[in-house]
C-alpha positions as CSV (number, residue, x, y, z in Angstrom):
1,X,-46.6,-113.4,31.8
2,X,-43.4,-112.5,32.9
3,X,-41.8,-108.9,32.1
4,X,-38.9,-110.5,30.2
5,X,-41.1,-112.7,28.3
6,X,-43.3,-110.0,27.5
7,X,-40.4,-107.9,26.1
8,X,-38.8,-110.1,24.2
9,X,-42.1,-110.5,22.6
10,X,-42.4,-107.6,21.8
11,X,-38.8,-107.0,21.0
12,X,-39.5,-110.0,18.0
13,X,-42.0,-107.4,16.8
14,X,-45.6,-109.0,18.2
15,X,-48.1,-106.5,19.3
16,X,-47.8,-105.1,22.2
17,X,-49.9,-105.9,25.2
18,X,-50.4,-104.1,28.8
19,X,-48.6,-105.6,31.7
20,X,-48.3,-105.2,35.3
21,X,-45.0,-105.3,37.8
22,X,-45.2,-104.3,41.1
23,X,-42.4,-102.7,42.6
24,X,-40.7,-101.9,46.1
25,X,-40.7,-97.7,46.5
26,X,-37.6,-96.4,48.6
27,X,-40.1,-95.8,51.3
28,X,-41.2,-99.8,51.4
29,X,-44.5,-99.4,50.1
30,X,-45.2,-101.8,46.7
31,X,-46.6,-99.7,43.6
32,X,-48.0,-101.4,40.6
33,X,-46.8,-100.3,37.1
34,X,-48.4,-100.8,33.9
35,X,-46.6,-100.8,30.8
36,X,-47.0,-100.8,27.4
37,X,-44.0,-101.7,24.9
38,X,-43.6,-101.3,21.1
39,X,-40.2,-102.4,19.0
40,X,-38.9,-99.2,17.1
41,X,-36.3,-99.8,15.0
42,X,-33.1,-99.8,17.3
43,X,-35.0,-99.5,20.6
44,X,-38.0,-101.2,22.5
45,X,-40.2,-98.0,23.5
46,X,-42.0,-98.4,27.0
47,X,-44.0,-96.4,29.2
48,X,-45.4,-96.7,32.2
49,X,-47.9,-95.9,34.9
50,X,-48.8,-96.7,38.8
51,X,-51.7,-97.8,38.6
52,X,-51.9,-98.5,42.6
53,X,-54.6,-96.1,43.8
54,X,-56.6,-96.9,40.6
55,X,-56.2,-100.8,41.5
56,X,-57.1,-100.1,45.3
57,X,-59.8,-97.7,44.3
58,X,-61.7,-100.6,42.5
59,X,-61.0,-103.3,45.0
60,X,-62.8,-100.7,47.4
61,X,-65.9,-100.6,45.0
62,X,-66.2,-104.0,44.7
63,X,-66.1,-104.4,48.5
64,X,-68.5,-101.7,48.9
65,X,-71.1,-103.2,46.2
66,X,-70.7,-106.6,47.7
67,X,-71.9,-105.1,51.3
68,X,-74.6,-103.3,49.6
69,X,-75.8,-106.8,47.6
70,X,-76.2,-108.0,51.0
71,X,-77.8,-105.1,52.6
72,X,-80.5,-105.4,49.9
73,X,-80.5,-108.9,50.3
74,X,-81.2,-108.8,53.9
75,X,-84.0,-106.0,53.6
76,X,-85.5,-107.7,50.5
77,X,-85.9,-111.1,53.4
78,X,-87.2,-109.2,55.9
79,X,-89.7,-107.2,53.6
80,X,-90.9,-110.8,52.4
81,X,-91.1,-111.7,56.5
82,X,-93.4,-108.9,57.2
83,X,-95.9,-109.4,54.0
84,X,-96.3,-112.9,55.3
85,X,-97.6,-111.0,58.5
């Protein structure tokens, strides 16, 4: 969902929900933002966070874990190899 479809669904007074933009920084670099909005009665409130380490962090995990799934893969084969010995 867009971020202008998101406000002005909020704006109409839905509940809000989490969203993410990613953004150019002065130095070139993208960031990712995550905002929450909620109408108030004049205004549509909004904050936001970077969330760009976090998201980086946890594409690192998952890279890590999937090496380690086939590590153990790999060692549980060649454990089954040598019992057959």
């Amino acid at each position: 969902m867009s971020s202008v479809a998101e406000t002005r669904r909020v704006g109409q007074g839905q509940a809000p929900l989490l969203f993410e933009n990613r953004y150019q920084h002065a130095d070139g670099t993208y960031r990712v933002l995550s905002w929450t909005a909620v109408p108030g009665e004049e205004h549509l409130h909004a904050v936001g966070r970077d969330v760009t380490e976090a998201r980086e962090a946890a594409a690192e995990l998952a890279q890590a874990n999937a090496s380690l799934k086939a590590e153990i893969g790999e060692r549980e084969r060649v454990e089954a190899t040598l019992r057959q010995i």
